[in-house]
DOVEXFI-415718 format. One record per atom (N, C-alpha, C, CB): x, y, z; residue number from 1; atom name. Coordinates in Angstrom, 1 decimal, padded with zeros to 4 digits. Glycine has a CB too. Layout:
N
torvex X=X Y=Y Z=Z pos=NUM site=CA
...
END
This chain:
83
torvex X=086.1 Y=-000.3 Z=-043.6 pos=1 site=N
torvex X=087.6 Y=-000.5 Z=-043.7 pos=1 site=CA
torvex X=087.9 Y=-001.9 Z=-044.3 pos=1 site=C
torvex X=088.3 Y=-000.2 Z=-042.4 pos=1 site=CB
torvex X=089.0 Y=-001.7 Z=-045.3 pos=2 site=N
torvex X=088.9 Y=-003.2 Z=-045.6 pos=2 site=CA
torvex X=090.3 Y=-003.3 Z=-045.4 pos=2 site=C
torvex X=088.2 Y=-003.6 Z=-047.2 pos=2 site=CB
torvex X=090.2 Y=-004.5 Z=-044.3 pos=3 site=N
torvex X=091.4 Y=-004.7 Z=-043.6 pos=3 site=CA
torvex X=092.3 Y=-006.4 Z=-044.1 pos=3 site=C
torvex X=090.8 Y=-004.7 Z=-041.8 pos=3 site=CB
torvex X=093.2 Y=-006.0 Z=-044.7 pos=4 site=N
torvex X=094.3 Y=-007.3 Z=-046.0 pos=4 site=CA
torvex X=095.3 Y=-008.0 Z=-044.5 pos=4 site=C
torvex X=095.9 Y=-005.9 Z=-047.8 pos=4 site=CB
torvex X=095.7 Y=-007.0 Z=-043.5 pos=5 site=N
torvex X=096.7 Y=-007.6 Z=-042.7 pos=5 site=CA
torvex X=095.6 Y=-007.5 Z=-041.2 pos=5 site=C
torvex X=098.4 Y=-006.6 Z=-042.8 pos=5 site=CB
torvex X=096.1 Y=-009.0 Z=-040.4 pos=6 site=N
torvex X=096.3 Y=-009.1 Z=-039.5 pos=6 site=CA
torvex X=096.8 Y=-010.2 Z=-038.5 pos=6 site=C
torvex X=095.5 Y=-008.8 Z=-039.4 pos=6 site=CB
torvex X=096.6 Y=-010.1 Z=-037.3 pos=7 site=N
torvex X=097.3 Y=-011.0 Z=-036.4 pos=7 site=CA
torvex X=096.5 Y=-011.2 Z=-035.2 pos=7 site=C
torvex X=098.7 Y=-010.4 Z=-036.0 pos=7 site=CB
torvex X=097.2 Y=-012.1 Z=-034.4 pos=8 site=N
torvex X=096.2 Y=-012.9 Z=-033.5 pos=8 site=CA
torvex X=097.2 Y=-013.1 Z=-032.4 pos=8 site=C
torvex X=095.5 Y=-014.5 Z=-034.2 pos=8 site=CB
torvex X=097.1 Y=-012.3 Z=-031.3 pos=9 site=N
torvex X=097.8 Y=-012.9 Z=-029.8 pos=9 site=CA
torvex X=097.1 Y=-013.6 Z=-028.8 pos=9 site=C
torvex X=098.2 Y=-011.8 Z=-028.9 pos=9 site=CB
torvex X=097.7 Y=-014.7 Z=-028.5 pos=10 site=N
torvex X=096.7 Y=-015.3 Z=-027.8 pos=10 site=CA
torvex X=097.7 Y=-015.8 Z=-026.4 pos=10 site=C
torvex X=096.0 Y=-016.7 Z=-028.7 pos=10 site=CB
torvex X=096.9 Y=-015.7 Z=-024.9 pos=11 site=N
torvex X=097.4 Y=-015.7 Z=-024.1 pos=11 site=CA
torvex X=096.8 Y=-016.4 Z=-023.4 pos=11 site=C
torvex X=097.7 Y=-014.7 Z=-023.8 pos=11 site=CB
torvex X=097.8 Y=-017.2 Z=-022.6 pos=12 site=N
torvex X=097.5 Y=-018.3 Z=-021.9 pos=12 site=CA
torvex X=097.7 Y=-018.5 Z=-020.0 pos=12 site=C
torvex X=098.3 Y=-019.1 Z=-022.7 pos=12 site=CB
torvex X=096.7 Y=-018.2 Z=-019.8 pos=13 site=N
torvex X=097.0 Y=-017.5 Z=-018.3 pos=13 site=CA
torvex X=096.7 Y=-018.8 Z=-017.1 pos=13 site=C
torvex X=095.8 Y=-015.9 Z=-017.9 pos=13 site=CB
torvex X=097.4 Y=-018.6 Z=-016.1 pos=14 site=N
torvex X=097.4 Y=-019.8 Z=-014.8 pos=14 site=CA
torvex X=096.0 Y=-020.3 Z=-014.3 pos=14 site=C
torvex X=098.1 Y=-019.1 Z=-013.4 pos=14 site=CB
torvex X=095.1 Y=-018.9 Z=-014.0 pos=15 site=N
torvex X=093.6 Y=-019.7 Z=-014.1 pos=15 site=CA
torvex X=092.5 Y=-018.5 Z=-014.8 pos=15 site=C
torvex X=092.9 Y=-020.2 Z=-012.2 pos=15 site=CB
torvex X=091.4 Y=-018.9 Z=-015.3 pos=16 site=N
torvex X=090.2 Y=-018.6 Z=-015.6 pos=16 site=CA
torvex X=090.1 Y=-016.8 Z=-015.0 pos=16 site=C
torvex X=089.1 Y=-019.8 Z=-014.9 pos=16 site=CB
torvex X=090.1 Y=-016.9 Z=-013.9 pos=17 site=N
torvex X=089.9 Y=-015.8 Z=-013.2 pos=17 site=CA
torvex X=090.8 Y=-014.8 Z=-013.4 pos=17 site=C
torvex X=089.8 Y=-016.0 Z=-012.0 pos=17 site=CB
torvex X=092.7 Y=-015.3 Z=-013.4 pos=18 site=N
torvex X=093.2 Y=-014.5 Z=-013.9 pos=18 site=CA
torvex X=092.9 Y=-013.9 Z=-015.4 pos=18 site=C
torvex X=094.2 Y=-015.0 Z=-013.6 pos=18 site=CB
torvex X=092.3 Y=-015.0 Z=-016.7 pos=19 site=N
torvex X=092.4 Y=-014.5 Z=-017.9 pos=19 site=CA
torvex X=090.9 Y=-013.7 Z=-018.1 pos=19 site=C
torvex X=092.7 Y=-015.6 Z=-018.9 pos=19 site=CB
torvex X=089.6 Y=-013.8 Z=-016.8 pos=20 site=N
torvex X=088.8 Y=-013.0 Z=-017.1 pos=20 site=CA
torvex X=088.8 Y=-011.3 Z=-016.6 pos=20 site=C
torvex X=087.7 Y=-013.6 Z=-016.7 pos=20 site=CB
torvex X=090.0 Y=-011.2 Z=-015.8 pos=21 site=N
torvex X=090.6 Y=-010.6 Z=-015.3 pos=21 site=CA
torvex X=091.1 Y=-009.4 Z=-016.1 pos=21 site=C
torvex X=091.2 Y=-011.4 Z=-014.9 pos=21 site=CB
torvex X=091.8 Y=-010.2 Z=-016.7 pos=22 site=N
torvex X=092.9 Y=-009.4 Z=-018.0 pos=22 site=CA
torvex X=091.6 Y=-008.6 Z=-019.0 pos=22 site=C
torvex X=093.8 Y=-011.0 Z=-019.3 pos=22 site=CB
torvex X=090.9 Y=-009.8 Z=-019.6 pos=23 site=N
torvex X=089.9 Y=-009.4 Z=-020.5 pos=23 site=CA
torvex X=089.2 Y=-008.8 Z=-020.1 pos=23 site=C
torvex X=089.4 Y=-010.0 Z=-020.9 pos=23 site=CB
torvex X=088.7 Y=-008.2 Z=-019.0 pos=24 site=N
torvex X=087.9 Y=-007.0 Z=-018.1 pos=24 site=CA
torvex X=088.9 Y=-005.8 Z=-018.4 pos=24 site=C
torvex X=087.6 Y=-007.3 Z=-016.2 pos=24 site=CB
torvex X=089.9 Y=-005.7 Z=-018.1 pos=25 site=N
torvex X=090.5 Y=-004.7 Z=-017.9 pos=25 site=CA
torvex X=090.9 Y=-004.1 Z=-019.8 pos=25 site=C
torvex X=091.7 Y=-005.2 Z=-016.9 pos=25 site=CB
torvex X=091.2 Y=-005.0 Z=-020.9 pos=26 site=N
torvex X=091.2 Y=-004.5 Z=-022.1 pos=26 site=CA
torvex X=089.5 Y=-004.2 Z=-022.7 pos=26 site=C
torvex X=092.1 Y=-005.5 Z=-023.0 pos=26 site=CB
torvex X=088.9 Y=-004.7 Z=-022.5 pos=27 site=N
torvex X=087.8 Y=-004.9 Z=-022.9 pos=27 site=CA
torvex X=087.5 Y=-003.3 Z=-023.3 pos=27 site=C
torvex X=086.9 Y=-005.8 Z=-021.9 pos=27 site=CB
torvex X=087.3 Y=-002.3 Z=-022.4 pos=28 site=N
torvex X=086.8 Y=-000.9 Z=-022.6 pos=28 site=CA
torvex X=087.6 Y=-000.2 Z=-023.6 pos=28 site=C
torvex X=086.7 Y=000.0 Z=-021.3 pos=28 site=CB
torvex X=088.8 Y=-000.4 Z=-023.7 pos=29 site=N
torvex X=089.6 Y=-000.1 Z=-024.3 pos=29 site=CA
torvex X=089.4 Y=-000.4 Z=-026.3 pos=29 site=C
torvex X=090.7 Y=-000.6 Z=-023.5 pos=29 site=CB
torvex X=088.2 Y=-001.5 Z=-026.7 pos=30 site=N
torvex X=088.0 Y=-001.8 Z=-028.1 pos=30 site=CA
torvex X=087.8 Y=-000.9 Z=-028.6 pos=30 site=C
torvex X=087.0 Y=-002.6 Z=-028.6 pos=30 site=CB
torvex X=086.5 Y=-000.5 Z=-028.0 pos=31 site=N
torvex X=085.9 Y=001.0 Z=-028.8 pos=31 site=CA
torvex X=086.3 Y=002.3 Z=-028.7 pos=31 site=C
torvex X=084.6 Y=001.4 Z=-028.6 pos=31 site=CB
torvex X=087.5 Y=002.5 Z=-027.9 pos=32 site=N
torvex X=087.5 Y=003.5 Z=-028.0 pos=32 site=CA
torvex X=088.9 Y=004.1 Z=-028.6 pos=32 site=C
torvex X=087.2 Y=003.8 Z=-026.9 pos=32 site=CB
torvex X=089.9 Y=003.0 Z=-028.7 pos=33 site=N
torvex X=091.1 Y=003.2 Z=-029.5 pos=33 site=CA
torvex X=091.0 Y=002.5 Z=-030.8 pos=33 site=C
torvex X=092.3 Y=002.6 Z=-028.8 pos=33 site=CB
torvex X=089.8 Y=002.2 Z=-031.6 pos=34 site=N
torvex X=090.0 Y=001.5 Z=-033.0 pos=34 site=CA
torvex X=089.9 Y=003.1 Z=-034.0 pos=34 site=C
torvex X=088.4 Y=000.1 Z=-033.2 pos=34 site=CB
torvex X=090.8 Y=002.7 Z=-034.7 pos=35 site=N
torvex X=090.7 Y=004.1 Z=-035.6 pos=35 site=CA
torvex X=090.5 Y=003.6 Z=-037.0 pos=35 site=C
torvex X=092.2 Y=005.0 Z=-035.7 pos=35 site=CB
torvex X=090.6 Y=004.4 Z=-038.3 pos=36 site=N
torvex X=090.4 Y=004.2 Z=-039.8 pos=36 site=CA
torvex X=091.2 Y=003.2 Z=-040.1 pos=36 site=C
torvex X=090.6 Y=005.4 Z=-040.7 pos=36 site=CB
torvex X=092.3 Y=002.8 Z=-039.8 pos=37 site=N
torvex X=093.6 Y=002.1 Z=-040.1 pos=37 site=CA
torvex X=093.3 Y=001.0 Z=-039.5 pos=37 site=C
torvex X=094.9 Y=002.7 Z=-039.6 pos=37 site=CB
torvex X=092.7 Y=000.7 Z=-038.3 pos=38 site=N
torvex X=093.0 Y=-000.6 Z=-037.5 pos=38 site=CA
torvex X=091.7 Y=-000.9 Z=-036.8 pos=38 site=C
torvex X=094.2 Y=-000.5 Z=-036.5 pos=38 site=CB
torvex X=091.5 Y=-002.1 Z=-036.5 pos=39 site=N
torvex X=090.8 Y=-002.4 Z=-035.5 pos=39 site=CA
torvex X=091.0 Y=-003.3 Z=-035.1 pos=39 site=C
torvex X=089.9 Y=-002.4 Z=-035.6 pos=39 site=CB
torvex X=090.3 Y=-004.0 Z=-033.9 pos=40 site=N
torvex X=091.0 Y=-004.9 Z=-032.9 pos=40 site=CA
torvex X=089.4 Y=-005.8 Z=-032.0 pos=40 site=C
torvex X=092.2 Y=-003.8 Z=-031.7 pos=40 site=CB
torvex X=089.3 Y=-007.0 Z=-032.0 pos=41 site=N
torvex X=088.8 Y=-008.3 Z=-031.1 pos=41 site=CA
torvex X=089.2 Y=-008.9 Z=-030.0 pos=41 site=C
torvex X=088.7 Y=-009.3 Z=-031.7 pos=41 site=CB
torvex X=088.3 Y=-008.8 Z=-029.6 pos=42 site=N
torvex X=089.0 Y=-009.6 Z=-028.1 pos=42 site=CA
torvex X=088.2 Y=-010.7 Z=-027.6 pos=42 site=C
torvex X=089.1 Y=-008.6 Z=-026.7 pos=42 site=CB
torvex X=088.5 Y=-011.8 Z=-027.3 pos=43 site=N
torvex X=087.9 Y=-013.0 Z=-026.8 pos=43 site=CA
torvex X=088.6 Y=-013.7 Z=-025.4 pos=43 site=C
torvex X=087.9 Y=-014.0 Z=-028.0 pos=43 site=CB
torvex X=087.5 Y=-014.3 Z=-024.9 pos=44 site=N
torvex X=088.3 Y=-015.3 Z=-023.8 pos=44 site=CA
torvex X=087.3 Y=-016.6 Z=-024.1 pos=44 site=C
torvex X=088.2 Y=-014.7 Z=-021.9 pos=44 site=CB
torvex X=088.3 Y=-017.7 Z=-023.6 pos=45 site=N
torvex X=088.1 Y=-018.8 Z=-023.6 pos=45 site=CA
torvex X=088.6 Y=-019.6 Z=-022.5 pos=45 site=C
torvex X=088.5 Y=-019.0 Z=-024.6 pos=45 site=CB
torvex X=088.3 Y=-020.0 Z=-021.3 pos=46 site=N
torvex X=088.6 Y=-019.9 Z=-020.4 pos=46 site=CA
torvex X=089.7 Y=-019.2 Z=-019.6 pos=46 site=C
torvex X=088.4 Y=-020.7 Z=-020.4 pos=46 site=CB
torvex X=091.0 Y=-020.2 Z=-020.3 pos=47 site=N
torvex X=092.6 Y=-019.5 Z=-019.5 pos=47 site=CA
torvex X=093.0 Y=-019.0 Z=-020.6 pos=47 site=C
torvex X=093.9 Y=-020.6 Z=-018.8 pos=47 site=CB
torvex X=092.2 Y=-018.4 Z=-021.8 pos=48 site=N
torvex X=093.0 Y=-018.1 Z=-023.1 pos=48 site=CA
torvex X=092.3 Y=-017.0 Z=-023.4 pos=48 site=C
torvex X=093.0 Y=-019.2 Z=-024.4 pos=48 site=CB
torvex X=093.0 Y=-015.9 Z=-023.6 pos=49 site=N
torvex X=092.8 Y=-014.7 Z=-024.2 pos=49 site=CA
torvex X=093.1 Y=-014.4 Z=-025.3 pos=49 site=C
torvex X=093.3 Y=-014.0 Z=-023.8 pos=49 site=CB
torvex X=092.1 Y=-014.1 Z=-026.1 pos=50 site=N
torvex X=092.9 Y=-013.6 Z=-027.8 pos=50 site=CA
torvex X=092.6 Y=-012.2 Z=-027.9 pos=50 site=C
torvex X=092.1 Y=-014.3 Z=-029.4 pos=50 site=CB
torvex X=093.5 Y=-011.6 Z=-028.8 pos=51 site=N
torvex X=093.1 Y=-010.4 Z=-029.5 pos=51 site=CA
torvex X=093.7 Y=-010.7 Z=-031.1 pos=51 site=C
torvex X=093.6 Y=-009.0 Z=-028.7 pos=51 site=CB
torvex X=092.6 Y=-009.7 Z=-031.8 pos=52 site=N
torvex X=092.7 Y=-010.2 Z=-033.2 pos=52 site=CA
torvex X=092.8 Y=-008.7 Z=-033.5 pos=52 site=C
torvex X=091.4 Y=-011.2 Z=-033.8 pos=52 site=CB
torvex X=094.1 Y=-008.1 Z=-034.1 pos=53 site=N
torvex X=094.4 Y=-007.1 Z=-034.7 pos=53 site=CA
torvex X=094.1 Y=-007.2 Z=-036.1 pos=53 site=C
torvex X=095.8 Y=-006.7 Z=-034.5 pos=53 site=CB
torvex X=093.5 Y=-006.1 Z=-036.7 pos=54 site=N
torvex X=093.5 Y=-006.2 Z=-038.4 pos=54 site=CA
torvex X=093.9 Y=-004.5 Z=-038.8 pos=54 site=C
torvex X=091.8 Y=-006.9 Z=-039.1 pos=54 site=CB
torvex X=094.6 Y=-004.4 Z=-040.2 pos=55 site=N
torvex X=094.9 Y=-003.1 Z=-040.3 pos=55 site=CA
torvex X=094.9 Y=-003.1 Z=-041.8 pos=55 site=C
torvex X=096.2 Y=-002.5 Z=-039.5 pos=55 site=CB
torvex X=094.8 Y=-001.4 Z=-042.5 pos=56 site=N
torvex X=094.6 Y=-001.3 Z=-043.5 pos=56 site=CA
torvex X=095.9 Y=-001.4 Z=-044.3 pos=56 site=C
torvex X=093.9 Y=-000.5 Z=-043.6 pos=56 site=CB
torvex X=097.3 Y=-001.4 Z=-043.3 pos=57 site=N
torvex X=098.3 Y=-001.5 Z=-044.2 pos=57 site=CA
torvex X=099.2 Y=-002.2 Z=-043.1 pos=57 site=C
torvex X=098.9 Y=-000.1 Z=-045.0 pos=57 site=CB
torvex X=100.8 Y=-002.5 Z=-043.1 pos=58 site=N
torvex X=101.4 Y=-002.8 Z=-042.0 pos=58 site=CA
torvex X=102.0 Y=-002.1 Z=-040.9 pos=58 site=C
torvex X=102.2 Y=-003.4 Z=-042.4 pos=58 site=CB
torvex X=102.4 Y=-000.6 Z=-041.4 pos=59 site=N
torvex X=102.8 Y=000.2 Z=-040.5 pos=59 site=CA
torvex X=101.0 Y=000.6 Z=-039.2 pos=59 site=C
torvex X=103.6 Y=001.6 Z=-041.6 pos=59 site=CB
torvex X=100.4 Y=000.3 Z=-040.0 pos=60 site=N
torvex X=099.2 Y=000.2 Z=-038.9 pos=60 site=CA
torvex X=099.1 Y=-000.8 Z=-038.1 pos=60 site=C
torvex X=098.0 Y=000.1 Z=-039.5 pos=60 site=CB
torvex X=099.2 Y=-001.9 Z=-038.3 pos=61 site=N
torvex X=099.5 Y=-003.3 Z=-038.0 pos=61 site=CA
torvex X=100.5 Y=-003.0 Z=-036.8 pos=61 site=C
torvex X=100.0 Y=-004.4 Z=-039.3 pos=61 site=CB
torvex X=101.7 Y=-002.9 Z=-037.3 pos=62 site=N
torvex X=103.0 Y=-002.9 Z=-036.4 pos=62 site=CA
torvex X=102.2 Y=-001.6 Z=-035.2 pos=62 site=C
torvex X=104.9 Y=-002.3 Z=-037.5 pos=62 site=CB
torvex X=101.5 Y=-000.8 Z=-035.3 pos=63 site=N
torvex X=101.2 Y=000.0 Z=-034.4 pos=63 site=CA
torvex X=100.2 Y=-000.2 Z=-033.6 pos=63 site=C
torvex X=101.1 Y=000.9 Z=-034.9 pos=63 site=CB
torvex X=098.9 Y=-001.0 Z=-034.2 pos=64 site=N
torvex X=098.4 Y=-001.9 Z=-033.3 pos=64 site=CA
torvex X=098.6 Y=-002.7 Z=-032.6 pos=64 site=C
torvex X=097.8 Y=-002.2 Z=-033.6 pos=64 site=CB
torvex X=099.7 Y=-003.7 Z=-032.9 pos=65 site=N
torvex X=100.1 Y=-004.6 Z=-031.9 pos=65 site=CA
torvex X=100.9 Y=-004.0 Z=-031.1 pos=65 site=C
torvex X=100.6 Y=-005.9 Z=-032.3 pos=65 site=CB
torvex X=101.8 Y=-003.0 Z=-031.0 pos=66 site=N
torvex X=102.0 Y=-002.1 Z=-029.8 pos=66 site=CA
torvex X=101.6 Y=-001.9 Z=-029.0 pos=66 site=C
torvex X=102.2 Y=-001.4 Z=-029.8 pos=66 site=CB
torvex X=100.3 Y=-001.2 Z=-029.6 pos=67 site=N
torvex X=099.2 Y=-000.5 Z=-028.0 pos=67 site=CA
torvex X=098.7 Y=-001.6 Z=-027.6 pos=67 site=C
torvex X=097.8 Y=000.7 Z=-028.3 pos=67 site=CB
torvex X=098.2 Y=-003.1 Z=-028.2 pos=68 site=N
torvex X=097.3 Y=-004.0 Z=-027.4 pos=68 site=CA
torvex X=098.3 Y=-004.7 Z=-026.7 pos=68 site=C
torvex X=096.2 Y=-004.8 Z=-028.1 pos=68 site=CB
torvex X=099.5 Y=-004.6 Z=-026.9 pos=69 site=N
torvex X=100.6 Y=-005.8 Z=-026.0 pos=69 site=CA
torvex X=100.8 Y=-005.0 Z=-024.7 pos=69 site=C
torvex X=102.5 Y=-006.3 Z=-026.8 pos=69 site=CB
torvex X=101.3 Y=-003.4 Z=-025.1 pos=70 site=N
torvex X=101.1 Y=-002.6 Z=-023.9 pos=70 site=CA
torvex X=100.1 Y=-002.9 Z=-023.2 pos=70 site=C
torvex X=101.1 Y=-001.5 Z=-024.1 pos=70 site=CB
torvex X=098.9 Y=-002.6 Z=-023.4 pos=71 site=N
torvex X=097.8 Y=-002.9 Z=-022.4 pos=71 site=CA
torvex X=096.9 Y=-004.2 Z=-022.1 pos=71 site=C
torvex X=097.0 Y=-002.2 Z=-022.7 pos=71 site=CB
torvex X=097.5 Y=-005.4 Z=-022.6 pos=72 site=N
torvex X=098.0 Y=-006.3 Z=-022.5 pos=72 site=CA
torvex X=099.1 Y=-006.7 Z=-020.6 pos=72 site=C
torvex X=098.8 Y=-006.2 Z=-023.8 pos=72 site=CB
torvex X=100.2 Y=-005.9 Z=-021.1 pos=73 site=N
torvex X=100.7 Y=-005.6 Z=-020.3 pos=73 site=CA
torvex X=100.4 Y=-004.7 Z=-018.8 pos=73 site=C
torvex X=101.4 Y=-005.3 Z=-020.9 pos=73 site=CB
torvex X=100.0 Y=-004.0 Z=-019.1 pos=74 site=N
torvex X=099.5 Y=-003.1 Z=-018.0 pos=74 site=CA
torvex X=098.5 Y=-004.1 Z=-017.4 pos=74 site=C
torvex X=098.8 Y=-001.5 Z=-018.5 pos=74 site=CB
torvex X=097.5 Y=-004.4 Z=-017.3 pos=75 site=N
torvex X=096.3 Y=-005.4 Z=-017.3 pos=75 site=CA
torvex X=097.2 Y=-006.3 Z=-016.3 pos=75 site=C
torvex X=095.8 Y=-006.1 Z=-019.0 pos=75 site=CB
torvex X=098.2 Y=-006.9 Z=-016.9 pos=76 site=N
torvex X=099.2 Y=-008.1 Z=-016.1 pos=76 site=CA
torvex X=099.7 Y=-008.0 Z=-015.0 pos=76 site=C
torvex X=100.2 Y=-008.5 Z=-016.6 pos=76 site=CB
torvex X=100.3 Y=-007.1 Z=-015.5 pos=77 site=N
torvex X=101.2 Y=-006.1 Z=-014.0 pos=77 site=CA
torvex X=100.0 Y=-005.8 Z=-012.9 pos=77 site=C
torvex X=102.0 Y=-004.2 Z=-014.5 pos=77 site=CB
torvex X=098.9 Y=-005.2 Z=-013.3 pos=78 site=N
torvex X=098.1 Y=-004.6 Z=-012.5 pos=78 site=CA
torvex X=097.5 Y=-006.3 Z=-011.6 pos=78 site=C
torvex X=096.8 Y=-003.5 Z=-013.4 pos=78 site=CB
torvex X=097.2 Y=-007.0 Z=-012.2 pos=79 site=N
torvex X=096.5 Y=-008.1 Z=-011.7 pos=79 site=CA
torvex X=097.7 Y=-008.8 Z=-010.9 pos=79 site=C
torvex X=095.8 Y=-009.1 Z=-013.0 pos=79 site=CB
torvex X=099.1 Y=-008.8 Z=-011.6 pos=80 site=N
torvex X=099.7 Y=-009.8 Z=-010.2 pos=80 site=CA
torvex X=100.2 Y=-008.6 Z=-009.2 pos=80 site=C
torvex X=101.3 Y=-011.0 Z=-010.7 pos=80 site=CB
torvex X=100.0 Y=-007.1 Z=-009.2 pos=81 site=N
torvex X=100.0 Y=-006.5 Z=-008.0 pos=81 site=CA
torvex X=099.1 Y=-006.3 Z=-007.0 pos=81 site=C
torvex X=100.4 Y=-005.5 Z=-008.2 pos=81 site=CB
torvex X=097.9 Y=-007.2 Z=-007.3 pos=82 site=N
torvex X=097.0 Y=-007.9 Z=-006.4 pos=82 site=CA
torvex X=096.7 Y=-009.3 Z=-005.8 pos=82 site=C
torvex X=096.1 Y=-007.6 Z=-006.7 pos=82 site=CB
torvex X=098.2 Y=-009.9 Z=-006.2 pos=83 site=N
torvex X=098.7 Y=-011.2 Z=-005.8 pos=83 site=CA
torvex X=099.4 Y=-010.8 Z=-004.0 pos=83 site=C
torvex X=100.0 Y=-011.7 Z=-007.2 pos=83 site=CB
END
């Protein structure tokens, strides 16, 4: 796939544990939602989380960064409802 557009979210969390946290919880989710159109990286760096969207056009793009902010999200919620 030869991917012309992408983007980079990077998140910056209170400690380590919370951002390895996060990144456990998206992590299973790479391989199994990357399709023909899109695919998606994920990294941590201590309190910093990235994901790196790339897509074969923009309406792919705009639809990948949907689903990974959502689960993004979910990930967040779930972690401070074990605060």
């Amino acid at each position: 796939m030869t991917a012309p557009h992408q983007t980079h979210l990077t998140a910056e969390y209170d400690s380590t544990d919370q951002a390895r946290a996060i990144e456990r919880s998206i992590r299973p989710e790479i391989d199994d939602i990357e399709g023909d159109r899109t695919t998606a990286r994920l990294c941590r760096n201590g309190q910093h989380v990235e994901l790196t969207v790339k897509a074969t056009d923009l309406v792919a793009l705009r639809a990948g960064i949907n689903t990974w902010l959502t689960l993004r999200g979910v990930a967040e919620d779930s972690f401070a409802g074990l605060q």
